[in-house]
N, C-alpha and C positions, 0 to 999 in steps of 0.2 A: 504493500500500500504506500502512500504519499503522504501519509500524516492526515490524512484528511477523516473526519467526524463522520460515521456511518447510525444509519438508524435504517434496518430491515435491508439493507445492503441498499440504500437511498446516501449518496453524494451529500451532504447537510451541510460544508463548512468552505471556507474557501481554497481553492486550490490553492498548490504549492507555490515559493514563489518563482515568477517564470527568470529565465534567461534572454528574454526576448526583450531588445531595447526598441524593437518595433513592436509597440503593444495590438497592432489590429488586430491581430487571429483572435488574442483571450479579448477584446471588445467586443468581438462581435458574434462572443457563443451564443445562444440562445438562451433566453432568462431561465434561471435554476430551476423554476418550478415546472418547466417544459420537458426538462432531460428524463431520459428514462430511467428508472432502476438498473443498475451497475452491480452485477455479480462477482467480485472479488474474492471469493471467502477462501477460495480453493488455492491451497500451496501454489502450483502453479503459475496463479496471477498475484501473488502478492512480488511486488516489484518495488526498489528501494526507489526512493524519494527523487533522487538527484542520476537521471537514463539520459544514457542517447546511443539510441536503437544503431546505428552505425557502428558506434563502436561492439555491440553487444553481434550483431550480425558478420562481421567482416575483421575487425582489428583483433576481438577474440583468438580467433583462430591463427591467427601470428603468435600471437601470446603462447599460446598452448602447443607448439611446436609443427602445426599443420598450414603453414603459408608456401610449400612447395606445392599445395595440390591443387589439379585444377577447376578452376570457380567458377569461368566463363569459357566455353567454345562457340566460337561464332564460324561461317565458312572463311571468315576475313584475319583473324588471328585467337588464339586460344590461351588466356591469360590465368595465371594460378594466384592465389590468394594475396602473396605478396606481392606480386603484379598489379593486379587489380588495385591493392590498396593505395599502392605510390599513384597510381595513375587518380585514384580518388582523392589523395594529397595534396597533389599539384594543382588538380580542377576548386580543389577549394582555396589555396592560396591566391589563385587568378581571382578565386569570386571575391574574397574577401580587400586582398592586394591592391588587384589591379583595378576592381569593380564596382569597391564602397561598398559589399555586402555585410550587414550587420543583423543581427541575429534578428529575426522575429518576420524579416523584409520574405516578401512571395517569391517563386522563379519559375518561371513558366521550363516546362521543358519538351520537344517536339522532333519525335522521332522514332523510327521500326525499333524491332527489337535490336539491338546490338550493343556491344560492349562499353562504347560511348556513353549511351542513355545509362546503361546502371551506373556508371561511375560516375555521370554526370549528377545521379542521381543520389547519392550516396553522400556526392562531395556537399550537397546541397541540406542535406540530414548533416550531417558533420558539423557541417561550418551554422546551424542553430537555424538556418532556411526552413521554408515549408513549403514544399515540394507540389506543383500544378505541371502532370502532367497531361498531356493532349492525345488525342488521335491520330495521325499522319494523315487520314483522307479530311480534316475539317477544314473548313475553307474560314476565310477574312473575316465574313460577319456570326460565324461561331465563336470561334478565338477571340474578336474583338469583345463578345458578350462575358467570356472568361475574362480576360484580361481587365476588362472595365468591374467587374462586380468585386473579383479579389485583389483589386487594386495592386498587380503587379508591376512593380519595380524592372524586377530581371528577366532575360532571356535565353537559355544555351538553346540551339538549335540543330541539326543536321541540315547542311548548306542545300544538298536536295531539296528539302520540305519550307525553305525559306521564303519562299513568296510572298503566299501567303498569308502569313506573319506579318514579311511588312507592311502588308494592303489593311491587315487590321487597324481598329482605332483603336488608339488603345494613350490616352494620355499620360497615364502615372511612369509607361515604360521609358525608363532612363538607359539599357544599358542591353546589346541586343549580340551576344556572340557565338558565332557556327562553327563546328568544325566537320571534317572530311574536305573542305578550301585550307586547310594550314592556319586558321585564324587561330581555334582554341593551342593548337598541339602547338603551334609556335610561342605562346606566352604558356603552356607547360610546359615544356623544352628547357624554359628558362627559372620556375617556379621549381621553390623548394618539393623533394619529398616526403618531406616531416611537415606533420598537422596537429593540432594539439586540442580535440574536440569540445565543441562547446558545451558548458555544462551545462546542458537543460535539464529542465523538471523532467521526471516521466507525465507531467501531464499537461507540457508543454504541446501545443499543436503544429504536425510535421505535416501534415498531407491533407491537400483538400483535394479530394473527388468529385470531379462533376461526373453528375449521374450522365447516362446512356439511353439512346435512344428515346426519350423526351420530345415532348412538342413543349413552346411555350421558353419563358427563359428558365435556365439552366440553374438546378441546384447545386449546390456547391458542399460536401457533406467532410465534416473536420474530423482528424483523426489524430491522435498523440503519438506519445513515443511509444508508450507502454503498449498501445494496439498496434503495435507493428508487431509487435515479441507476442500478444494475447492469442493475435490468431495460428502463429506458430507453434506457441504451447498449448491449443486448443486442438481446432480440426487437423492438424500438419502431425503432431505428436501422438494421440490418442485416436485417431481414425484411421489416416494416412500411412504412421508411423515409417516414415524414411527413415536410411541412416548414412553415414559418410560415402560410401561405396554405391550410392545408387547415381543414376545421370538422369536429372529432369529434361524434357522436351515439350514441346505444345504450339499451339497455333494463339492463344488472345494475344493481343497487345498490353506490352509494360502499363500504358496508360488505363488498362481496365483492370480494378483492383481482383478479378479472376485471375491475370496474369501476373500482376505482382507481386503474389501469393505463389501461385503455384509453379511459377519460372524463375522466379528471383527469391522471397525472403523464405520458404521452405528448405529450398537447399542450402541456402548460408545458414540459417540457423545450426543445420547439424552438419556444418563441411560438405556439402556432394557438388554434383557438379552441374550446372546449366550448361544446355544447348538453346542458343538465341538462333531465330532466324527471323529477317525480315519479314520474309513469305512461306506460310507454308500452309499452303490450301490441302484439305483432304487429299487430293489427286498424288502430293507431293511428300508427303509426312510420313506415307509406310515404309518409303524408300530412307526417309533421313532416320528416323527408327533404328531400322537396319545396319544403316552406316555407323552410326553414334553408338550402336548396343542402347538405346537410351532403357531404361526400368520404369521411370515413371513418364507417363502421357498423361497431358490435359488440352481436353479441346471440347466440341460444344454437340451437342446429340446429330448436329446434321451431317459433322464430321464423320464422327461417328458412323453414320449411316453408309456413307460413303467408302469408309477405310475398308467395310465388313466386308463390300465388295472384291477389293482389292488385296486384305489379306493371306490368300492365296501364294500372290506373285513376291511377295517378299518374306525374310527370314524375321519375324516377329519375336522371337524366343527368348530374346533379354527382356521382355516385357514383363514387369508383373504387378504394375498398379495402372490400373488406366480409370482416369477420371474424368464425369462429364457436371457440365454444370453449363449456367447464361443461360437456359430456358429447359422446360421439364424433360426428361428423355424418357420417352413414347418403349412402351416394353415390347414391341416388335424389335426397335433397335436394339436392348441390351439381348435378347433372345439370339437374335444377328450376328453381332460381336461374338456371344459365347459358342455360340456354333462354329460360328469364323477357326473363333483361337484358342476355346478353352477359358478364358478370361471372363470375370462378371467385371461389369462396366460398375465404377461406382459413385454413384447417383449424389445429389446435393445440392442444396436452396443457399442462395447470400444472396445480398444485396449490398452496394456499393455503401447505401446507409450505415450495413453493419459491419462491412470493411472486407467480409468472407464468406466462406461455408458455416453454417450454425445447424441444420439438420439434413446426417449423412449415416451411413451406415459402416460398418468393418466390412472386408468380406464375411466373414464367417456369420453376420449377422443382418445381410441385405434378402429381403425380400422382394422378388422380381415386383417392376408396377408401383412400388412404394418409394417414397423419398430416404425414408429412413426414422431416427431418431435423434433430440436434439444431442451436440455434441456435447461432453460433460464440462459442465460448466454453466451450461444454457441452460433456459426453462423455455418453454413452448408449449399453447396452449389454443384452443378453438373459439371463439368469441363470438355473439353475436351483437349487431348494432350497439348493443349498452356496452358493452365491453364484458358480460357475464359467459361464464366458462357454458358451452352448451352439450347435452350430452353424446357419449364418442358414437361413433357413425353418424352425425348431423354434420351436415356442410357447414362451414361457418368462416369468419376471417382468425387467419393465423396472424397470432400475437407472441412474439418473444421477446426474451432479455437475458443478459446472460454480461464478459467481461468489454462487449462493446455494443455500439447504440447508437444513434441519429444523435447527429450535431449539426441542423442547418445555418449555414453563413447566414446573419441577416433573414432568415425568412417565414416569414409568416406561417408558411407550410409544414415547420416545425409542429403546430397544434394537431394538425392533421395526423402526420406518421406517428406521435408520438402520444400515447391515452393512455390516462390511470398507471404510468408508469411502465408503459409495455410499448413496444415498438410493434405497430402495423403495420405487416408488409405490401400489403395489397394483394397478398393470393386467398383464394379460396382453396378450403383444405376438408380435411376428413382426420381424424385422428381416430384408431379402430381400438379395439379391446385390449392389446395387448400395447398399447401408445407408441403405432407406429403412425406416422404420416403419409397421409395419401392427396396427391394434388390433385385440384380437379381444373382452375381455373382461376388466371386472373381475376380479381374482383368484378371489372369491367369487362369480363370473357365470358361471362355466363350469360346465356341467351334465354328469354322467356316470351316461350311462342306457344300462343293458344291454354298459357296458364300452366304449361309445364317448364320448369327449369332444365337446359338443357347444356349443360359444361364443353366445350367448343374442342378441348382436349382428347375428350372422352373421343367423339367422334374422329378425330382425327387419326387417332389409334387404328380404329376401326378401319378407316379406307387404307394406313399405311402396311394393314395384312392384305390388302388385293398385290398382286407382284405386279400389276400394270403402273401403281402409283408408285411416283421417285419423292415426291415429297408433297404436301398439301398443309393448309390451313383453313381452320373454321371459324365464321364470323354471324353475327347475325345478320340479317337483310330487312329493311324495312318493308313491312307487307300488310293490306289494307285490310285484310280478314282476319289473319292469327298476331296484329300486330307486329311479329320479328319469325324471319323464318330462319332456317340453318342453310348456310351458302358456304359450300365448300370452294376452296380457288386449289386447282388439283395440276400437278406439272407430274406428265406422263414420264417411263423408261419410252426409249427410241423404239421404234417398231409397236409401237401403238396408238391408233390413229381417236380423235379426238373429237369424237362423234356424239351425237344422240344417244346411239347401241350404247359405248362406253358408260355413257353418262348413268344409264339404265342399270347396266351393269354394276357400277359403284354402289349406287340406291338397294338393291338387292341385294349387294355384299353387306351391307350396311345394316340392313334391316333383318339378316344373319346372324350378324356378330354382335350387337349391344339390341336395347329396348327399340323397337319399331315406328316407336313416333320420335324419337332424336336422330332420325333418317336426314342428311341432308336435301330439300325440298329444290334445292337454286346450286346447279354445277358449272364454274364458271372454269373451263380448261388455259391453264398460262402457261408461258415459256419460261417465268422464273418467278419470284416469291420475293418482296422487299425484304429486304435486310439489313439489321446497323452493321458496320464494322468489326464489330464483335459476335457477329453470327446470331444476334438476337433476330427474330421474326418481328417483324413490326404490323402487327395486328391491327396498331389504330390505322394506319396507312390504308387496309383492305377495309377498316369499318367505314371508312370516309369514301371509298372506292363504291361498295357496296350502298353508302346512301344515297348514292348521285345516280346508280346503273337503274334500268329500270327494272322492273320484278322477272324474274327469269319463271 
């Protein structure tokens, strides 16, 4: 803990004091009575006073005899622990040195996976920053919305992705530098390798997350030092359970805290090894697998979908944790995979709000179709409207809290995600007798047509057993009789044509495989399925689609 006064594992007193001579991040938490319940009790999370997750991540393992091993392999060069760290040294003396960075100040950071970005990211943690990293496909007026709300100061960039950037408005930025052009490497070239870290609080704020895939402006969700270490000795430790010897791989982006996690601060926590790639589309991942030996994979259920195909043609056999997560994975896919390679795929809910995974399962303990249970440390529970617990097999919205929680910059919407001291994620869930968790649907994904609720996942399951469908989503449709009907948008395998017949066919399989009136009524066949950059399905996209089409 942090010294801080607990009552029911509720935050009561003031944090610790910061290290930040730029006070805005602790200004602009949201008012105390807002936060949710903070689950600390557990050895695990009690974390001394005076962290900074950098060091506890990366300089550790110098200390402790382990900086020959390697930390990062990218295709571009392969840096081991003591490598990596000089090179995080030097990027902080630039920021601090050369750049006027002072502790507490924002830094935006912009760029693929690569060696660069963590260190750039690291030096940024170190040197008492608080880390804003981006997407590589966001364009001028996203960035600009970032830049402007968390009143960023600083810039490191990848000279590729630079454009962009500069097109944004962004007035507080003083101070804008790229490398892969010689800009950074050349004032590190020059830049001590000795860094002396800043002593932050552990409850100092390192990381602002803007949420993903969003309409509307952009949340901005705060995280400490201690939650960097929380979700590591959480879901990474007790689910996960890596160890030095393993090699993490995967396809999110550093900037989505799915990949922050599971690319970068899982394997520094206990020494292993990261493989970063810029690109690595399902098509391209079984082969880097292979290459790498990598042990643990994370990537996103369509991937998923995809690899099962292809496992086959490549040697998979250093594989033995594969994790999927970014939207629910459909039990046809984990079915798929196990067939493939022998492997259960293992399932799990985060939100950027809560910084990771909070309900996942072991192997030894995943039930196909199920999410899992929450991770130890968490509580999780089914709610309805009031926020009262409702009883298990009842649909209802999933409420958790556990050693991390919603902290919106500045925003109002804080009331919203955050009630009675539980954090609201917006899924609709199922908890069963023995308290496992069962998704059924976005809050806003449940369709109610003709007075029956119909969960849009559910079906989707459903068409993604016909072998004709590659992938599909279900949405509601506005309709003048049943008020909302079920509109599937359905993207065939090649060599099947996309017809009436088809359409027929789906509705039958349909009305096969789950209850008969959650049949989709409206089949709209596409060549492809909106998507954020992060492989999330973007549903509101098709609901807006859908209200504009006329009734099929």
């Amino acid at each position: 803990m942090t010294g801080e006064a607990r009552m029911d594992g509720m935050i009561t007193a003031d944090l610790a004091p910061s290290a930040h001579l730029d006070s805005f991040a602790r200004d602009n938490l949201p008012p105390r009575a807002q936060w949710p319940v903070f689950l600390l009790d557990r050895p695990e999370y009690r974390y001394p006073a005076r962290l900074n997750c950098a060091v506890e991540l990366l300089d550790r393992h110098l200390a402790q005899g382990r900086g020959e091993h390697p930390a990062v392999v990218t295709p571009a060069e392969t840096l081991t622990y003591r490598q990596l760290a000089e090179r995080v040294n030097r990027i902080a003396n630039v920021l601090t040195a050369r750049l006027g960075l002072i502790p507490g100040n924002r830094v935006l950071l912009r760029s693929a996976n690569n060696a660069w970005m963590v260190a750039a990211y690291f030096a940024v943690l170190k040197a008492g920053g608080v880390v804003v990293a981006t997407m590589p496909l966001l364009r001028a007026k996203e960035l600009g919305q970032m830049l402007r709300k968390a009143r960023i100061s600083h810039a490191l960039c990848d000279a590729r992705l630079v454009d962009e950037l500069r097109k944004a408005q962004a007035p507080d930025l003083r101070h804008l530098l790229t490398w892969g052009d010689g800009a950074l490497e050349t004032l590190c070239a020059e830049a001590s390798p000795d860094f002396a870290a800043c002593d932050t609080a552990a409850d100092d704020v390192c990381l602002f997350g803007f949420t993903s895939g969003s309409t509307g402006e952009p949340k901005a969700t705060m995280h400490f030092h201690r939650d960097m270490l929380a979700i590591c000795d959480g879901y990474s430790a007790q689910v996960l359970r890596p160890g030095p010897s393993d090699i993490f791989i995967g396809s999110p982006p550093l900037a989505f805290t799915f990949g922050l996690g599971g690319l970068v601060l899982f394997p520094f926590r206990v020494g292993a090894t990261a493989v970063l790639l810029e690109k690595a589309p399902p098509e391209d991942l079984p082969a880097q697998i292979a290459k790498h030996r990598a042990t643990v994979c994370f990537t996103a259920p369509t991937a998923w979908r995809v690899m099962a195909g292809l496992a086959g043609q490549h040697d998979l056999s250093s594989l033995r944790k594969c994790v999927s997560a970014g939207e629910t994975l459909p039990r046809p896919v984990f079915e798929a995979w196990q067939q493939a390679t022998g492997l259960k795929l293992m399932d799990g809910i985060g939100a950027t709000e809560m910084l990771h995974i909070f309900i996942a399962a072991r192997e030894d303990q995943i039930r196909p179709g199920a999410t899992g249970i929450p991770v130890p440390g968490y509580a999780a529970k089914v709610v309805d409207e009031n926020g009262a617990e409702v009883p298990r097999g009842t649909p209802g919205r999933l409420a958790v809290r556990g050693p991390t929680g919603c902290r919106y910059l500045a925003d109002p919407r804080q009331a919203n995600y955050v009630q009675h001291g539980w954090n609201i994620t917006g899924d609709t869930y199922v908890q069963d007798e023995d308290g496992y968790f069962w998704y059924q649907a976005r809050n806003d994904d449940m369709i109610i047509s003709a007075g029956y609720n119909i969960a849009g996942p559910e079906v989707e399951v459903a068409l993604l057993t016909h072998p004709a469908v590659k992938e599909c989503a279900v949405v509601g449709a506005p309709d003048a009789e049943r008020g909302m009907v079920v509109r599937a948008y359905v993207v065939l395998h090649s060599g099947h044509a996309p017809d009436d017949a088809m359409a027929k066919a789906l509705q039958d399989h349909v009305k096969r495989e789950i209850a008969p009136y959650k049949y989709p009524r409206s089949i709209v066949f596409a060549e492809a399925l909106p998507r954020t950059e992060t492989g999330k399905l973007q549903r509101f996209a098709l609901r807006q689609r859908a209200a504009q089409e006329p009734a099929a």
